[in-house]
N, C-alpha and C positions, 0 to 999 in steps of 0.2 A: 735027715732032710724032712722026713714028713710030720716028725713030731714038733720040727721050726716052724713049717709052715701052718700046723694046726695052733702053735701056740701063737704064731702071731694073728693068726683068724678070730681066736677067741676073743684076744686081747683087744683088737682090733673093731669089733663088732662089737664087744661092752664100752668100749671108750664113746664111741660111735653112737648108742642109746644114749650114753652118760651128756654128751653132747649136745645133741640134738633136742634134750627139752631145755638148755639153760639160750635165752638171746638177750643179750643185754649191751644195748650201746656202751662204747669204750672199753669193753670188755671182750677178748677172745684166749680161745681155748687151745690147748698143742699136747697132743697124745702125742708120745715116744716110747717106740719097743725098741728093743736091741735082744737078738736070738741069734748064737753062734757069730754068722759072718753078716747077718740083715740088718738093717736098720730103717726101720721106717719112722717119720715124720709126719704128725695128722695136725691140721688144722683147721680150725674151724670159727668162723665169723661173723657175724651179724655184716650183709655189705656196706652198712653206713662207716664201719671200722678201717676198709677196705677203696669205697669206690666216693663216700659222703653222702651216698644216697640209698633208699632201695628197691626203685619201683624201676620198670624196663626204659632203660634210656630215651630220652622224648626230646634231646638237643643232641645238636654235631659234638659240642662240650660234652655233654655226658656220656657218647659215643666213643668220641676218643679217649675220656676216664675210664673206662672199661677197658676198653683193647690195650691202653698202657698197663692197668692194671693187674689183668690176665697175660700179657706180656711180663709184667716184672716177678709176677707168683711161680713163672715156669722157672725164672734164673735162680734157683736156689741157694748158691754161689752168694748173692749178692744181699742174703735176706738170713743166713746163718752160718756162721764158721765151724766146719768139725775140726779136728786135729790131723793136721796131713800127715802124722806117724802113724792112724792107723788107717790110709789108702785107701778111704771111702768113693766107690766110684757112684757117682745117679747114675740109675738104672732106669727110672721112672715119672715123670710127674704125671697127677690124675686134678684135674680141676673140675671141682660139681659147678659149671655156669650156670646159676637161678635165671638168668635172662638170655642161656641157649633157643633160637627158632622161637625169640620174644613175638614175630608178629602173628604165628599161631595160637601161641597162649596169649596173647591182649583178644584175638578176636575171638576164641571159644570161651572167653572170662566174661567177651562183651553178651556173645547170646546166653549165656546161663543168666545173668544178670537181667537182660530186658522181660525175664520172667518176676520178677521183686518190682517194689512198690522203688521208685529214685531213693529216695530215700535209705532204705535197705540197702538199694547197689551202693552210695558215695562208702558207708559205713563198712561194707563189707571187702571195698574192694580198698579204703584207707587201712584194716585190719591185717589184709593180704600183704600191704608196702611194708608194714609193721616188724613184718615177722621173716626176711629175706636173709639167706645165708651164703657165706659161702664156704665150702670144704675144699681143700685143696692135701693132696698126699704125695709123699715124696717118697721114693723107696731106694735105698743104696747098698750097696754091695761092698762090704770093709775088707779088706787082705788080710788085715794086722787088728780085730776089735779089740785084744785086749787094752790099746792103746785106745780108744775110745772111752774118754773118761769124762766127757761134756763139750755141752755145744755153748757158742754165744750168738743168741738174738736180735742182736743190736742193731743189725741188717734190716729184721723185721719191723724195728719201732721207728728207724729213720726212715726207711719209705713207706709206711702208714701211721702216721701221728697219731692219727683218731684212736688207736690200739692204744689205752693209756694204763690199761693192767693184761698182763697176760699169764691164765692161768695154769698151771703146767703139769700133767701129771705124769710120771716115766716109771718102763717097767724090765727087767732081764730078768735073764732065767732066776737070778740071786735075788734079785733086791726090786722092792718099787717105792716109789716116794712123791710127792706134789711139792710143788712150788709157785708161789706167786709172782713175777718179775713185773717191771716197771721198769721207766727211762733210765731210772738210775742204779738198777741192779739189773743188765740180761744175760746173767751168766747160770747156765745147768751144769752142775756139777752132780755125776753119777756115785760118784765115790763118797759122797759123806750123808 
């Protein structure tokens, strides 16, 4: 058990670097470990992939794009299909909200800022909207993994269109590999 859990820490936390310096609209990222019975699911997004925007909500519309949003990321169910022979139960979802206790962060963004010249602030704080992500992790619990032979995505790219590539990289104790998917390929297959 602790050698699963160290390997998916590892794996976990490189992917996680690997992540976090690439942001690129219509592009998002999905680390996958599979160790013994675990499987976890990382993803990762620019929120414009996600929500269509990425600065802290400023309309009731953009209010409620979020809450549905963060709503539909928790149904996992509805966003990838695993293989019910091998009895994957969620255990987990973790969502990173960049716009958690948004009206804290706008107001200590605003007084750091009233020290910059206007100018400075529009620049620095359009750079901030730039660069918004979101990570979302799923963690499951398999009965039966060695039936665990791939997921499909499909889930993911019908409820966020703006996702127009998704980048994949996946790892088990055996084997790891990458794949690129698109609308018209979201299928992970472990085994080839």
């Amino acid at each position: 058990m602790y050698k699963s859990v160290c390997f998916l820490s590892f794996v976990m936390t490189s992917s996680f670097s690997y992540a976090e310096s690439a942001h690129q609209h219509g592009i998002a990222l999905l680390d996958v470990v599979m160790s013994n019975q675990q499987f976890v699911i990382e993803l990762h997004s620019p929120a414009n992939n996600i929500l269509g925007f990425e600065h802290q909500p400023k309309t009731e519309a953009q209010q409620q794009q979020l809450t549905d949003s963060l709503s539909l990321l928790e149904q996992a169910e509805n966003l990838y299909i695993v293989p019910a022979q091998a009895e994957c139960t969620l255990k987990q979802v973790q969502i990173e909200n960049p716009f958690e206790s948004g009206e804290n962060k706008e107001h200590e963004e605003h007084e750091e800022h009233e020290e910059h010249e206007e100018h400075e602030e529009h620049e620095e704080h359009e750079e901030h909207e730039e660069h918004t992500d979101i990570t979302v992790s799923y963690s499951y619990h398999c009965q039966q993994s060695q039936y665990l032979n791939g997921i499909d995505t499909k889930g993911l790219f019908k409820h966020f269109p703006n996702i127009e590539i998704l980048q994949v990289q996946w790892v088990n104790e055996k084997k790891q590999s990458a794949k690129t998917l698109t609308q018209a390929d979201t299928l992970i297959e472990f085994n080839q």
